[in-house]
Backbone as JSON, one array per atom type, in Angstrom:
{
  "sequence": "XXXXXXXXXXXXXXXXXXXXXXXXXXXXXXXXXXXXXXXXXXXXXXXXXXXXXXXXXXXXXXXXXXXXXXXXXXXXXXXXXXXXXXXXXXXXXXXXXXXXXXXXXXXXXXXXXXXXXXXX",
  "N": [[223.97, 121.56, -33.05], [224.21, 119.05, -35.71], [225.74, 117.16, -37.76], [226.22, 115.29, -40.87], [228.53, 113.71, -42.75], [229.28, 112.18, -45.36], [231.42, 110.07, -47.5], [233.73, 108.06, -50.13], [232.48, 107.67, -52.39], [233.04, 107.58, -55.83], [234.06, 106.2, -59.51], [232.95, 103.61, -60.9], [233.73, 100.42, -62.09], [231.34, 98.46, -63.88], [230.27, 95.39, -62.56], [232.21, 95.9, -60.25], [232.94, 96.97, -56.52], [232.23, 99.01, -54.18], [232.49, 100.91, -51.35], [230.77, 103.0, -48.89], [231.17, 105.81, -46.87], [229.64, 107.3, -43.31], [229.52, 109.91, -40.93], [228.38, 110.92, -38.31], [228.15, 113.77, -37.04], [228.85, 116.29, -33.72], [226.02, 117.95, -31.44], [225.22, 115.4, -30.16], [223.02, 112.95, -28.83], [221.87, 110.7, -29.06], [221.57, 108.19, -31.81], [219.15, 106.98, -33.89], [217.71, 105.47, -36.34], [220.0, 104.98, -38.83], [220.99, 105.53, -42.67], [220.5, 104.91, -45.92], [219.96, 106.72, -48.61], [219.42, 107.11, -52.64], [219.85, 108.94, -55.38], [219.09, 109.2, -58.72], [219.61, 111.04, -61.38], [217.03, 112.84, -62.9], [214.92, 111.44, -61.06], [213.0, 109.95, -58.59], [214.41, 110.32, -55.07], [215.23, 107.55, -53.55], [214.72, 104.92, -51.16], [217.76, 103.24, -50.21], [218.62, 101.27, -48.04], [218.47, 100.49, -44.77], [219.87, 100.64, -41.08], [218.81, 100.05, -37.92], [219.15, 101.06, -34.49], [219.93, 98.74, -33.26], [220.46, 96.69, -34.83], [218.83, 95.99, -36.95], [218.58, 95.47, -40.38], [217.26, 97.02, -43.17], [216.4, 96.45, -47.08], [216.38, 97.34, -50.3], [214.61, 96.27, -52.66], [216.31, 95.77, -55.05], [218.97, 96.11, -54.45], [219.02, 93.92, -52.94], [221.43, 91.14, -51.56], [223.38, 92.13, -52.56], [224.32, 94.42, -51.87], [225.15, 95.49, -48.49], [224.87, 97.17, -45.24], [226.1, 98.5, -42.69], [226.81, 99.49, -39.05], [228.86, 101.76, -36.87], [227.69, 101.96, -33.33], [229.33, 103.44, -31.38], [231.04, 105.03, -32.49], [229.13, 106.35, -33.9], [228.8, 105.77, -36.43], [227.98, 104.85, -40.23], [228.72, 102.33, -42.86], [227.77, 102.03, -45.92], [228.66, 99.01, -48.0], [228.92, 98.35, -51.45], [228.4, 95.68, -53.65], [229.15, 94.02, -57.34], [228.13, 95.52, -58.62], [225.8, 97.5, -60.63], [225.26, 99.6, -63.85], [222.68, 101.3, -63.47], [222.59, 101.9, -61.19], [224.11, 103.76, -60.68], [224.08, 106.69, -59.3], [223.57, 109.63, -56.94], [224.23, 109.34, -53.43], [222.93, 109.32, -50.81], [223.5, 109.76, -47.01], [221.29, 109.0, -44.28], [220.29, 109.86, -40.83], [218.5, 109.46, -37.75], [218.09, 111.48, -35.16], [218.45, 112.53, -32.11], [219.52, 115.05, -30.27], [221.48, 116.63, -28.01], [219.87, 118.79, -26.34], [217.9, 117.32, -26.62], [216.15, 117.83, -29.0], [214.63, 116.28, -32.07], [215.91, 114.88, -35.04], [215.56, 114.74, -38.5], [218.36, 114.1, -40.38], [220.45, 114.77, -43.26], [222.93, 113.8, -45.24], [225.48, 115.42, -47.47], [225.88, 114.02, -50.17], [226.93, 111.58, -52.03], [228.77, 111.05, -54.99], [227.96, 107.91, -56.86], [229.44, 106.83, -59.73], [228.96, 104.66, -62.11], [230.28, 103.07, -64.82], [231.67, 101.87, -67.51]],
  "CA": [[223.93, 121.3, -34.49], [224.85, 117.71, -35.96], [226.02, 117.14, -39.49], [226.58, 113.8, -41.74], [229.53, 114.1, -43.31], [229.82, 111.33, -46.83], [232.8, 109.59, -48.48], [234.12, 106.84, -50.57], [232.0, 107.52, -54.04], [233.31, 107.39, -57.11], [233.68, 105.81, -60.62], [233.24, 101.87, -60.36], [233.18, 99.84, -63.7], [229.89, 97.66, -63.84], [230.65, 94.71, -61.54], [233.19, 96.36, -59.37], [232.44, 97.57, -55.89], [232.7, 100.65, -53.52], [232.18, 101.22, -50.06], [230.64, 104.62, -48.53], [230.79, 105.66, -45.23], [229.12, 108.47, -43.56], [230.11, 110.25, -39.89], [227.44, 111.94, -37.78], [228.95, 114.66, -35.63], [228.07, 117.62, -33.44], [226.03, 117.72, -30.4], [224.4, 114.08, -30.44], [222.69, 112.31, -27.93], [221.34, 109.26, -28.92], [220.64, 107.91, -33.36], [217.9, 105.92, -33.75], [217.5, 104.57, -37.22], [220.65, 104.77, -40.4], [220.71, 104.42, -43.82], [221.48, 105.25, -47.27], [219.15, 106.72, -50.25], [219.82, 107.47, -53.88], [218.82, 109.98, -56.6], [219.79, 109.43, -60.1], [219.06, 112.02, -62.76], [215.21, 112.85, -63.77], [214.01, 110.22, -60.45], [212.54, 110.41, -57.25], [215.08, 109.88, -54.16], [214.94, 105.96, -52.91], [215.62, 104.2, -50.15], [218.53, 101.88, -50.44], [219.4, 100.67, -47.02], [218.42, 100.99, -43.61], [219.63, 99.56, -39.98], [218.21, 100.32, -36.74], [219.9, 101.04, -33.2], [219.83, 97.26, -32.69], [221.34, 96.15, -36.03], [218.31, 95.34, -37.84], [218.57, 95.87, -41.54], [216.51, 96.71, -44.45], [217.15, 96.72, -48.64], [215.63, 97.98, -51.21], [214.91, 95.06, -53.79], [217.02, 96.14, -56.27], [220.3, 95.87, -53.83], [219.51, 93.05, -51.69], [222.3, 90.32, -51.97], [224.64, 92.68, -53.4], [224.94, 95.56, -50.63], [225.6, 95.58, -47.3], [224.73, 98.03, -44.72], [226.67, 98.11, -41.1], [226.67, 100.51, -37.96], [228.99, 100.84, -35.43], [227.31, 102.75, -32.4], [229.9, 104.1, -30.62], [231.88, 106.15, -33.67], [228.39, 107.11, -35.06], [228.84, 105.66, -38.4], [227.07, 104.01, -41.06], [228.76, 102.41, -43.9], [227.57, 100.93, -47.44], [229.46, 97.98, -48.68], [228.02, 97.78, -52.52], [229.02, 94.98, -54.79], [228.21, 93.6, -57.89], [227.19, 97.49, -59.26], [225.56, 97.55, -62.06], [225.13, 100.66, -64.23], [221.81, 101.54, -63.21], [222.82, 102.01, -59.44], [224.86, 105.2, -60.7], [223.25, 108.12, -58.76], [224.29, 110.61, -55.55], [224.22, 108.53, -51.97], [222.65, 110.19, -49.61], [223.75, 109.73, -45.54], [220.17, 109.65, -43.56], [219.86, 109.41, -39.9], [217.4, 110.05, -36.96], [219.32, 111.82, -34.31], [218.14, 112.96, -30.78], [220.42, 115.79, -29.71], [221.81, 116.74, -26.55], [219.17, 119.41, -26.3], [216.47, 116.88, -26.28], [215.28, 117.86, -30.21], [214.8, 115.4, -32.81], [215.67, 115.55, -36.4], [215.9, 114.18, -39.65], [219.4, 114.68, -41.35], [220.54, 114.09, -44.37], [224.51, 114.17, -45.62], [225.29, 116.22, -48.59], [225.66, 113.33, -50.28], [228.47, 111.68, -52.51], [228.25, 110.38, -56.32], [228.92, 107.0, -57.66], [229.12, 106.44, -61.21], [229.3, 102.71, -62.95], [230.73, 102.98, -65.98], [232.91, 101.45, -68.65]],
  "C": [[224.61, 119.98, -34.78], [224.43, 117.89, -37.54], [226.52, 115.68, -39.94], [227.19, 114.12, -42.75], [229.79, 112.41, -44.32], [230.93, 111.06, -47.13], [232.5, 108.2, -48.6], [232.77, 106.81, -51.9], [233.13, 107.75, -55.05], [233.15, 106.82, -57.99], [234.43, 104.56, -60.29], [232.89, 101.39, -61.9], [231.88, 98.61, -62.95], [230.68, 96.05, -62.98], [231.68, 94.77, -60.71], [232.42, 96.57, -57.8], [233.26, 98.67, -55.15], [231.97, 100.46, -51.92], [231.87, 102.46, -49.47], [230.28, 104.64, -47.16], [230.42, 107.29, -45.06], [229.3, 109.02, -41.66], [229.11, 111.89, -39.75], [228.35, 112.49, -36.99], [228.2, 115.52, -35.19], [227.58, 117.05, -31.93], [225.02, 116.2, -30.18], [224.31, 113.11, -29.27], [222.53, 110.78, -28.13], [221.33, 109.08, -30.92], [219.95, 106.8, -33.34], [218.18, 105.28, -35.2], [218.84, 105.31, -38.6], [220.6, 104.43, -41.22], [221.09, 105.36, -45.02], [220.3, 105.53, -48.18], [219.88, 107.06, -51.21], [218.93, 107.73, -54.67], [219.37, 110.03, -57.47], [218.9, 110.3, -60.61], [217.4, 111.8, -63.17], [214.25, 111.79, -62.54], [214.33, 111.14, -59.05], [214.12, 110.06, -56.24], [214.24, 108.36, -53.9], [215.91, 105.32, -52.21], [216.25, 102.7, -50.93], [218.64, 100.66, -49.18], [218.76, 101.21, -45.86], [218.89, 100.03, -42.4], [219.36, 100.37, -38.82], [219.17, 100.5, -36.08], [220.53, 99.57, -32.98], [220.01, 96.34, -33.84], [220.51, 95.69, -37.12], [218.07, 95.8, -38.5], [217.24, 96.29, -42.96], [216.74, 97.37, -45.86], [215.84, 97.16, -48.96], [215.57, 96.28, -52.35], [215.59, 94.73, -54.34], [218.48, 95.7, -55.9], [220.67, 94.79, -53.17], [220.37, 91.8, -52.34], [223.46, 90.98, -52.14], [225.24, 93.97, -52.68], [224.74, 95.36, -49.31], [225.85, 96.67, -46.49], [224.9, 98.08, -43.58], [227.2, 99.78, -40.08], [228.01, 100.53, -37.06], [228.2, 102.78, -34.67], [228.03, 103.66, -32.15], [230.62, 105.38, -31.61], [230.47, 106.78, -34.25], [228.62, 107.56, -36.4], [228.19, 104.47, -38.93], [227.66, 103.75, -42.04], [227.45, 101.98, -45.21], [228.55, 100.02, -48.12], [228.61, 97.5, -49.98], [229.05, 97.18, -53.74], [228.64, 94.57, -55.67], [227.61, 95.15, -58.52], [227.18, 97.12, -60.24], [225.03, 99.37, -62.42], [223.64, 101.89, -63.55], [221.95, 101.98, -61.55], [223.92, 103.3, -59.56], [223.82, 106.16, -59.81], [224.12, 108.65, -57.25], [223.42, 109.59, -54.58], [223.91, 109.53, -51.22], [222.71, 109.38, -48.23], [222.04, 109.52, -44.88], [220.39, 109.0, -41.95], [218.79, 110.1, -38.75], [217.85, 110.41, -35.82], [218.13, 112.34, -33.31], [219.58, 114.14, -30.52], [220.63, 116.27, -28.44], [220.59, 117.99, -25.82], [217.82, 118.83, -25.84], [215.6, 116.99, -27.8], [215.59, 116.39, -31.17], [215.04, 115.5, -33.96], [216.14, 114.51, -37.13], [216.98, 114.23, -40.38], [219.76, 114.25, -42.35], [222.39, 114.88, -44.26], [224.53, 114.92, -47.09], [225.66, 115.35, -49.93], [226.77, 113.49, -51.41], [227.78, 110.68, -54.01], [229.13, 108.7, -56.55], [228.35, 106.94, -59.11], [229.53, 105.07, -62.09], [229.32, 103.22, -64.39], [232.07, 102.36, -66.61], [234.05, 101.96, -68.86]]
}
């Protein structure tokens, strides 16, 4: 069993930032691809962030310039470094990665995911 365990949300005033990190554990062989979505109120989930095994990144439009998304391998962790928040970037962070387990299965996980809120 492997779990993605969230932190570092909270309430950021509108150009402040926050950092969220997220810690795969359990029985884990290998992660292939990390990254970060978000679901505000009444909307679909959307990808924010993703980086590969091999460090290569990708944004969402909306974030690029202003967040920052970094791995390290060996601890099997993924933060978010987001600056520059503007109100609209309030919603729950979701953890995602693509894990291989010591078993040999593959899976999709998600973290239970942590809120930020931009406000005044």
């Amino acid at each position: 069993q492997v779990q993605l365990v969230e932190s570092g949300g909270g309430l950021v005033r509108p150009g402040g930032s926050l950092r969220l990190s997220c810690a795969a554990t359990g029985s884990i062989f290998t992660i292939y691809d990390m990254g970060w979505y978000r679901q505000a109120p009444g909307k679909q989930r959307e990808l924010v962030a993703t980086i590969t095994s091999g460090g290569s990144t990708n944004y969402a439009d909306s974030v690029k310039g202003r967040f920052t998304v970094s791995r390290n391998i060996a601890e099997n962790t993924v933060d978010l470094q987001m600056n520059s928040l503007k109100p609209e970037g309030a919603a729950v962070y979701y953890c995602n990665a693509d894990i291989v387990r010591v078993d040999g299965a593959q899976e999709w996980c998600w973290g239970q995911g942590t809120q930020v809120t931009v406000s005044s």
